[in-house]
Structures are given as C-alpha cells and as structure tokens.
N, C-alpha and C positions, 0 to 999 in steps of 0.2 A: 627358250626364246629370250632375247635381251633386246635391250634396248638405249638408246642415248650415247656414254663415251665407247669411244674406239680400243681398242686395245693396240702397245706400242711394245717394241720389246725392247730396253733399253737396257746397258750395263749398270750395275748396283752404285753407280761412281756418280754417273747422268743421274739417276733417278733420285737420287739421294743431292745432288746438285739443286734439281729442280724444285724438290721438297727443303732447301735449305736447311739440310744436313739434318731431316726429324730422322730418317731411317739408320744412321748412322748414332742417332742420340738414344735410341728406346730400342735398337736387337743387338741382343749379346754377339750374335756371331758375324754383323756387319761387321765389313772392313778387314775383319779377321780371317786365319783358315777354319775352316771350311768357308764362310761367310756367304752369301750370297752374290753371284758372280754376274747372274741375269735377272730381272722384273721385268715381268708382265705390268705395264704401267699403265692403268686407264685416269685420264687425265678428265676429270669431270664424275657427273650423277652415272649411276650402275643400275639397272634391274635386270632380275634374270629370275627364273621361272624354276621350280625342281629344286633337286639338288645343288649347292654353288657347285663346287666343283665339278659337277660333271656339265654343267652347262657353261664355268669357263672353258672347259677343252673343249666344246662344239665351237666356242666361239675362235679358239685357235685353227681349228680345221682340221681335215687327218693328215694335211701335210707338213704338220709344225713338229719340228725337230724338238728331241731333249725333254725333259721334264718343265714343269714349271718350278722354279726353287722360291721365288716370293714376288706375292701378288698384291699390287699396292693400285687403290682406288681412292682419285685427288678428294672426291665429293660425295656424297650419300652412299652409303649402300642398301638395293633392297632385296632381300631373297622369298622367295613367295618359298619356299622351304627350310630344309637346312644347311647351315655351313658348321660342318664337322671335318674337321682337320685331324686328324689321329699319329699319321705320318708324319717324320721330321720336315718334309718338305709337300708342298709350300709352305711358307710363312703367309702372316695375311698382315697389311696394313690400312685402313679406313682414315684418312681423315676428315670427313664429317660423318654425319649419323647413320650406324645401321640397323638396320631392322629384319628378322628374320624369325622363322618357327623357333628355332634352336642357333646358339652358339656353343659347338663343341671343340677341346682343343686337347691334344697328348703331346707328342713330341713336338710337337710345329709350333714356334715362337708367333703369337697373336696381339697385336696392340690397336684396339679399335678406341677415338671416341664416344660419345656418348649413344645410345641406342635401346632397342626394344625386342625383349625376345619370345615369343607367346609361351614358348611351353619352358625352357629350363635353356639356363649355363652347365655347362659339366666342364670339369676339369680331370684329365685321368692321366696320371705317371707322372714322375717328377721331371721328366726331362726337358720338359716345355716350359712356356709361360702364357698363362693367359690373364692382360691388363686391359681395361676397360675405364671409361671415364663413369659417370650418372646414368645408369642404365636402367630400364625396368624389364622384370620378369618373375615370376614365382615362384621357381624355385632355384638356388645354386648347390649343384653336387658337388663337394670336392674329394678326390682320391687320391693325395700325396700329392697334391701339383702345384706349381707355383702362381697362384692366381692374389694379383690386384683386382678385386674387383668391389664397387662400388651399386648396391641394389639394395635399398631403402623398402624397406618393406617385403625381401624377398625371406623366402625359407630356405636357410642355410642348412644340409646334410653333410657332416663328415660319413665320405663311405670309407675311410679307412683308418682312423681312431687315434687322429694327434693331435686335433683343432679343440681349443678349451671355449670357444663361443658360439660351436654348432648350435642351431635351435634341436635339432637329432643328429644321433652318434651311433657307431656300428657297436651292438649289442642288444640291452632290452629296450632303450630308447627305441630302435628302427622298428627290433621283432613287435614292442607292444604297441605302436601308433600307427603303422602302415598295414596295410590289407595286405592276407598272405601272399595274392597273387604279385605283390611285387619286391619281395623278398626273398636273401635269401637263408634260410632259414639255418643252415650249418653256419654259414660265417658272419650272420648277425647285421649285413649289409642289404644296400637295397638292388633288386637287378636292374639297370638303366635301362635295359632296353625293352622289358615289360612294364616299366615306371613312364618311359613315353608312350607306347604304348596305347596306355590307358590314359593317358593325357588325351592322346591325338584322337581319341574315341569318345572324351569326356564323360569317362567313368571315374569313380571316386581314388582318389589312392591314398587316404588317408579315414582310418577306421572311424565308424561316431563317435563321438566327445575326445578322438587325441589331442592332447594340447603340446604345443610346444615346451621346452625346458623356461622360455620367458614368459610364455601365457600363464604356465603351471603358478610361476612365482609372480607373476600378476595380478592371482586367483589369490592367492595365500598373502599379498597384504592386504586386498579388499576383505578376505575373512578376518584379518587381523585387525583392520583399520572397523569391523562391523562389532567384533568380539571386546575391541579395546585388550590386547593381548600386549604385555608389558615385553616380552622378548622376542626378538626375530631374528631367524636366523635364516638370509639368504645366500650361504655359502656355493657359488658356482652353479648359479641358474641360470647363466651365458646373459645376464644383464649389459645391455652394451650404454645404458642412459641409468641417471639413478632414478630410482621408482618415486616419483612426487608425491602419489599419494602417502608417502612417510611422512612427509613435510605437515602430513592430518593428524599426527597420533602424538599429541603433544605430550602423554604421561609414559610414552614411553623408555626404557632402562636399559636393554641390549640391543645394540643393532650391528650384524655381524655382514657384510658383504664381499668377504673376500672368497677371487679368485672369478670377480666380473670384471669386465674391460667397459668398466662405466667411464673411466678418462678423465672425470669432474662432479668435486662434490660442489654442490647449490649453496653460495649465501644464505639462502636459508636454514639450514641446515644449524644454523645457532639458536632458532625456535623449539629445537628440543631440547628444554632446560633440564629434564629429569634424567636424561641417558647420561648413565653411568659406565658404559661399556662400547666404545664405538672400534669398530677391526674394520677395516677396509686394505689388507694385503693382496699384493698383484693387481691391482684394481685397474694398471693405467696411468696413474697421479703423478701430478708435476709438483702438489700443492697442496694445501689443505687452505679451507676460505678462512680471511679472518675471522669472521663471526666465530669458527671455532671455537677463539677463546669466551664464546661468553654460554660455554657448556656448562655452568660451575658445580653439578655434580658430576662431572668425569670422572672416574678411577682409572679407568684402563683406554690407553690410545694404543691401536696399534696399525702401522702405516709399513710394514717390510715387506720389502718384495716390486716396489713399484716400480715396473719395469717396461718396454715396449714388445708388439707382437712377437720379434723376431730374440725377444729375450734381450736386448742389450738393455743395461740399467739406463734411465731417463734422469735426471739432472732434478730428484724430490727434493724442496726446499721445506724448511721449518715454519711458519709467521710467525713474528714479537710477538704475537696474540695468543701463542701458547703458553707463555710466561704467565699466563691470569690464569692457568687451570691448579689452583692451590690445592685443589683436593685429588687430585692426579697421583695416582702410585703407583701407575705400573706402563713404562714405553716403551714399543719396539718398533725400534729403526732400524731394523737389519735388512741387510742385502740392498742397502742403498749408495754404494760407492760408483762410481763408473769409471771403468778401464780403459786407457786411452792408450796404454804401449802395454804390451810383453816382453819386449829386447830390450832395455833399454841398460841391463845391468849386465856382470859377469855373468852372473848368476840367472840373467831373464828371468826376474823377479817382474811381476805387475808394476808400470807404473799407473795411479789410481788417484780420482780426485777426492780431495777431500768434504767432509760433510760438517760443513761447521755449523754446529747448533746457536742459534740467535741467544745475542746479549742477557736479553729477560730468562733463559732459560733457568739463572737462581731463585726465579719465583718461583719452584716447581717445589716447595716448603715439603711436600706428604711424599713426593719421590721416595721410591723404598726400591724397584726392582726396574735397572734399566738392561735394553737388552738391544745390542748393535753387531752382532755377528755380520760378517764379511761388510761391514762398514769404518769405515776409519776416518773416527770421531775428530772433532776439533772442539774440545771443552771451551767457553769462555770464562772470563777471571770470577765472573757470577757466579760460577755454578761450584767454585772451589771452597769447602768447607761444608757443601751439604749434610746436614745430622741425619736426615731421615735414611738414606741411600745404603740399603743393607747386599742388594745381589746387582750385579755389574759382570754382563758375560759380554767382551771383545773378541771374540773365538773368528779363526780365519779371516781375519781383513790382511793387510798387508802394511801393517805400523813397522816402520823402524823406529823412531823413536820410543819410547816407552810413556804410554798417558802418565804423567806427573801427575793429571789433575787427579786419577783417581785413589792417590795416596792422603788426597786430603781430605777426604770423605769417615771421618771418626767410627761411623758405627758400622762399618764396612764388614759384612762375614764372609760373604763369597764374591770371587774375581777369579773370573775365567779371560786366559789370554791367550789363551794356545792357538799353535797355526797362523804365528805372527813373524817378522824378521828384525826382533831386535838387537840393535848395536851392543847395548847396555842394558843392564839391570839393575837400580839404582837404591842407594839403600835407603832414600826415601819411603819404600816399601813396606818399610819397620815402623814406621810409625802406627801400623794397621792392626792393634794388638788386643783388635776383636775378631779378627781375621780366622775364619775357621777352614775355609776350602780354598784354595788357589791351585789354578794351573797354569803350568807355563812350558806344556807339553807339544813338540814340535815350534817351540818358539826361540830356542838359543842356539843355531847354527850360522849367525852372523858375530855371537857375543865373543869378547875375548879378553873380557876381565873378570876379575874373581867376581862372584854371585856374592849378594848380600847374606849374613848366614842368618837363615830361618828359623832358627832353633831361638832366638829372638822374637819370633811370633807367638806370643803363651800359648793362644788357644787354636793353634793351627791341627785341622785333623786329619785332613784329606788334603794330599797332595796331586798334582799333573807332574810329573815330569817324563816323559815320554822323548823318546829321539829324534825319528824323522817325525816331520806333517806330512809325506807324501803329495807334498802342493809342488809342480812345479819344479826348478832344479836347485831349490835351495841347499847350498852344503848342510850334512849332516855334523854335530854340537860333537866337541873333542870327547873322550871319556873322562877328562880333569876334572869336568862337571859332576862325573856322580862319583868322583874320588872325593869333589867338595861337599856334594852334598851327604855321604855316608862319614864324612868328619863333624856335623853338626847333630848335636841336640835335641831330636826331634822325641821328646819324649813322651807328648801328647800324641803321635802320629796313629790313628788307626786305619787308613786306609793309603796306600799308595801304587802311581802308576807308572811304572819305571819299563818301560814297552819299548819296542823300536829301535833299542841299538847299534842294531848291525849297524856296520861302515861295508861302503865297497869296496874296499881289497880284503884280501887273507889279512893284510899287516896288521889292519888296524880294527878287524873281529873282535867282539868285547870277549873278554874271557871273565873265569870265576872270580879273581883276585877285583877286578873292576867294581865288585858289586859286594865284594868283603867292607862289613860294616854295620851290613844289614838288622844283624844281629843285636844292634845298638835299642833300635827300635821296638822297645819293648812290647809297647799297646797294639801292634799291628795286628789288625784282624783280616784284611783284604787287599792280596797284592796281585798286580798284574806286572808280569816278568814276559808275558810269550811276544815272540817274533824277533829274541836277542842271539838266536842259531849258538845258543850255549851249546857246551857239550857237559857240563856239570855245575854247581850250585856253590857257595863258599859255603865253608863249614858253618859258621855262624847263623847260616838261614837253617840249620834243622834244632836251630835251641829256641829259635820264637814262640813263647806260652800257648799265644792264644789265636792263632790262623786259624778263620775258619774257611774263608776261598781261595783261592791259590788261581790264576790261569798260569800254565805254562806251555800254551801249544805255540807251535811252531818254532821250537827249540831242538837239539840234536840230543838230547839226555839219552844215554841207551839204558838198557833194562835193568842193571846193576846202580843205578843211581835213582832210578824211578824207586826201585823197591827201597832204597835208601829215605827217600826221600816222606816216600807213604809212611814205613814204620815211624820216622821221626814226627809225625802227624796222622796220628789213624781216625781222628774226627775231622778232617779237613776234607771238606770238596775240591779235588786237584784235578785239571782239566790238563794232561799232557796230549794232546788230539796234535800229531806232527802234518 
C-alpha cells in the first residue's frame, strides 16, 4: 500500500534535468554505458508498506514493461519495512529523508540523504555503493562494499576483514562478543540474516559484558586515569575522537595512539608536561596543535603514516612550536610525502610534494635519531650543522637531489638513502668521518658521475650498495659503479650489500670480473651478493679471512663452483637457495 507521489517513467536525461543534474552528479554509471536509460520518478513524499521493492512493482501494475533500472523519490521516503537492493538494478535515489526497518545495498548504486533505519545498514560486495548523508541506526555491516555512510553512534561491523576502525572485525572480535546463534563460526563473520533476525524479534545479539574495540579502550583509560598509570598504550582501538579523559593524567610519560582515525589532536594536549614518548602514526593528522611545543619533556615524537581512509597521504604539516622540544631525540616523519603525478618522467618516476620542516627546526639541540622514509625532506638553513644527529634514514622517498644538509651533521654514524633517484652523489659526503653505515642501495640509477670515493670515510663499516629498488621504472646503475667502488679502500668494511645487479638484457648481466676486487676488503665479515644471476664468483672472494655470512641465492653458480666456493670457507653460513 502506498500513498502520496505518483509514479512517472521518465528518461535518465528528464529525470536528471528536473533534479538539476544531482543524478548525473552522485551515479557512476549515469550518463554512461550501461547507465541508466529509464527512472521510475516519483516527484514528491513516498510511503509504502512491506517490502520497497515489491511494493514499487505493485505500484507499477502487472502491465509495466521492463525492469526498473533506477528509482528516484523528489521528497521523503518511508518504508514501514525493508529496502534491500542486492541486485545491480534498480538504483535508488532519495532526496529528502528516508526512514525504513533496514537499508540494504550490493550491486545496485544507492545515494540517500539523511534518514533513520530501526534495525541495520549493510553493505555486501564491492560492486555497489552505498552513500548516505546524517543517518541513524544501530548497527552498519560492511562486506567489501563501497559505503559513505555517516551514523553517529552506530556499531560498525567489518564482516569481511579490511576496515581498521570497525568497532568488530571478522575473527575473535565477532566469535567472542556476539551470541552464537548469529555467527558464523568457521569464518569468523556474522550471519546477517540471523543477525536481523533476532533484531526484528528483539532478542539480544550481543553476548553479556561484549564491549566494543572503543568501549574496551574506553574502559582501559578510565582504569588508567583510576590507577594513575604512567604508560598507555592505545594502539588500534578503532578510536575515531582522541580520548579526553587523557587530558586528566597530567604525570603521565607514554602515550602511544597509533593506527586510530582520531583526525585531531586537542590544544590541550600541551597539559601533559611529563610525556615523554607521544606516537600518534596513521592517526588521520593534518597537524599537530601548537601547544605541542610546550611538551618539554618530549624524547620521542612520532607522526608517519598520516594519511586519509582511502590511503592517499594528507598534506601533515610541522608547527614553529616544535622548535621548543629541546629535549627531543627521536622524530619520525615518515610516509608523509603526497603524490600528485606518476608519468611525469622518462622514467614515470613519482612526482611528489615536498615536506619542508619549519625554520625553528635547529632548536631541536638533543636530536640524535631522525627517521623520514618515503618522505622527502626539505632541511632548513637551521637545522645544518646539528651536533647531536647520529641516525638519519631517508630510505624510499623519491629525492633527486641529494640532502646536502645532511652532510653537515658532524657526528653523523648512520644515513640510510636507498630507494632514492639521485642525479649526483656529492663529495660533500666526506666530510661525515664519523660515518659508520651508509646506504645508497637502489639509489644511483639516475647518477652519472664518478661517486665520491669512500674509502675516505675512516670509520665506515657497513655499507648499501645494492642495484635495482624494484620501485617503479627507475633505470638500473651502470656496472662502473662497482668497478668504482671495488677500486676504493674500504678497509674498515665489515659488512656489505652489493644485491640486485642484474640489468635486463644478456649484454649488460653483471658477470665475475665486475665484482673482482672484492678481495680488497679485508674485514668483511657479511655479504650479500644474491639476485646478481652470476654464474661464478671472482677469484679474490674465496681469499676473504674472515666471512662468516654469505647470501648468494638467486644466482646461477652450478655445483662445481658451490663446492669451490664452501671449501674456500668451511665456517661460513652460505645460503645458495636458487
């Protein structure tokens, strides 16, 4: 039974005319092929009784031709049942309010705004979408689908195990908080249609005392804020807000929250003067509050990874106010760059913005360990000459220029660069002659001048040089490089990583002479050689004293060079695993 607008059958063109082009703005497949060729357009308020869809088709007649392919209602909707849509067609559009038992959607594209649904949203299959404005209901299921949806106090279920801010997740989360009867117990998910079910009968469907993953961690700073408990560690308790009552535990030292989609830490947040350890990675963050800087026991800031739902990095900024963390010795900014082109080079090398750290960053005096993987830094003139700064890993961003600034960091022992595309490698470098690890492994297949030689670094022990990064199509580094590098001095070397050679033709296959030199390298105690499709070793690598690891899998060595290779080291762990 229905009641109020008429129903109209208009082409997708009209209907989308009359809606001044919303239907053509919010369905992927308007306009397009397949798209929608016919709507069901009811112009005004909707009620209807039962199921929707079986009481749209009454309302059509038995003499209405065709399917319905999408069903668009100007003004309220109300369903004294359900509207579950599973099927690619219809589509449904609402624009005003709807209200129903259930809103369910799988293949069929849905875009309702705002509305009220008694029992549960569900989402099932990726092929769909279902988007909603301010809605309430109690519970949303999702199963791989594509849902915007907006529900302020509802219980979010991942039934299929890839959502990081479910309140439950398919596994022990579902098996241990929901009653058996709506479970299912081999694959860790819940069954929907025993889960309505027992809605629509209102019987319980969640076990006594289950708490959610954010109730649990609700529970756990009220014990902590009751206990006065100097660490906490909220890592991945589907936090979508930061927990205020931290803002109550003013002596406390760790506070770790990453891997919540909390979006914003509080001004307040500078009232805890004694935390010395604050991690909020993936969190969300565009930002950190100023008040930050007046943490002034901070040791350890760590902010990487801040990113949005759908994984693209979000544009995290520094404040001047970090400059005042003097007792600060340990930052990670990594995985804060954002990507804006792929093509842009021969090579379809990432173009990527840069992360420039604020002016004040030279107040960062106790700086000892900074760490910006797949970010790509922009030092300012402040921060050049820092004494404290011992470990510096730049690993996979996408620099072509080569950091100058962190050549002027004096007591510098480890600097990780690898998985970079620099032009140049400068001999700046050398003045770093505290310098004990460096890599620069999968980083010189843009370079094409001589390398600074190393063998100028007294206390260099560990080296990266490695061939491809497997990022991307960056060309693979000539073999001139390890012709230059087995011509240097390395006579501190005890560990090195000379991996990845191969080139793609036959031509230009590294062979044994390429790596003749080796031998040079007295100290070496740890080399990785595999994935260079040798066929044999230079002579010189079976006089090295003192190998005690060896990798060389994924090389072509046959069994006459192996046993060569064992005798000339019978205490060495060699890994030839082809």
């Amino acid at each position: 039974m229905s009641n109020s607008a008429v129903p109209a059958s208009l082409s997708h063109a009209d209907a989308d005319a009359r809606l001044g082009g919303a239907l053509s703005a919010v369905f992927e497949g308007a306009g397009a092929s397949p798209g929608y060729a016919e709507v069901l357009f009811f112009d005004g308020d909707l009620t209807l009784d039962g199921d929707f869809l079986t009481a749209v088709n009454e309302l059509r007649g038995a003499d209405a031709e065709g399917d319905v392919e999408l069903i668009v209602v100007t003004g309220d909707l109300t369903v004294n049942g359900p509207i579950a849509l599973y099927d690619d067609r219809p589509g449904l559009y609402v624009g005003g309010r709807t209200e129903a038992e259930t809103l369910e959607g799988g293949e069929a594209e849905i875009h309702i705004h705002d509305g009220a649904f008694t029992h549960l949203v569900h989402g099932y299959y990726n092929h769909g979408s279902l988007v909603t404005g301010i809605i309430e209901t109690p519970w949303v299921i999702d199963f791989d689908h594509h849902m915007e949806v907006c529900a302020q106090g509802a219980r979010w279920v991942d039934n299929y195990g890839d959502a990081d801010d479910a309140d439950f997740a398919v596994g022990d989360s579902i098996v241990e908080a929901f009653v058996p009867e709506v479970v299912d117990a081999e694959d860790g998910c819940l069954d929907v249609d025993a889960f309505l079910d027992r809605l629509q009968a209102g019987l319980p469907v969640l076990r006594p005392g289950a708490r959610s993953a954010i109730e649990s961690a609700g529970d756990e700073v009220s014990r902590a804020l009751a206990d006065r408990v100097e660490h906490l560690d909220l890592t991945g308790r589907k936090l979508r807000a930061f927990p205020a009552e931290v803002l109550r535990m003013p002596w406390l030292r760790t506070l770790i929250l990453d891997g919540n989609p909390i979006g914003e830490l509080p001004e307040a947040l500078g009232t805890l003067i004694r935390l010395e350890h604050l991690s909020v990675r993936h969190c969300e963050l565009t930002a950190l509050p100023e008040s930050v800087g007046d943490l002034a026991a901070l040791r350890v800031l760590c902010v990487a990874g801040n990113r949005t739902p759908d994984g693209d990095a979000v544009e995290f900024t520094l404040p001047a106010a970090v400059g005042r963390l003097t007792a600060l010795e340990e930052l990670d900014i990594s995985y804060l760059s954002v990507t804006t082109d792929t093509t842009t080079t021969q090579w379809d090398l990432p173009e990527v913005t840069r992360f420039v750290l604020p002016d004040t960053f030279g107040g960062l005096v106790a700086l000892r360990k900074l760490v910006a993987d797949v970010t790509d830094v922009v030092f300012p003139d402040s921060a050049h000459g820092l004494t404290g700064i011992e470990d510096v890993s730049m690993a996979h961003g996408s620099l072509r220029t080569f950091p100058e600034a962190v050549t002027t960091f004096p007591n510098l022992r480890r600097l990780d660069l690898s998985g970079n595309f620099f032009e140049t490698v400068p001999d700046s470098l050398l003045r770093l002659t505290r310098l004990e690890e460096l890599d620069l492994g999968g980083s010189l297949g843009l370079v094409r001048d001589p390398l600074p030689d190393l063998g100028r670094l007294p206390a260099l022990r560990v080296l990266g040089f490695s061939g491809h990064s497997n990022r991307f199509s960056a060309p693979e580094p000539g073999h001139i490089f390890l012709r230059e590098l087995f011509a240097m001095e390395l006579t501190g070397l005890e560990e090195l990583r000379i991996d990845r050679w191969r080139r793609n033709t036959k031509r230009h296959k590294p062979k044994p002479e390429h790596f003749a030199g080796i031998g040079t390298f007295r100290r070496l105690r740890t080399v990785d050689m595999s994935s260079n499709e040798l066929k044999d070793l230079p002579a010189d690598f079976d006089t090295l004293p003192d190998l005690t690891v060896v990798d060389l899998r994924h090389n072509l060595l046959p069994q006459a060079v192996r046993d060569r290779i064992t005798a000339a080291h019978p205490t060495t762990r060699i890994d030839f695993q082809s």
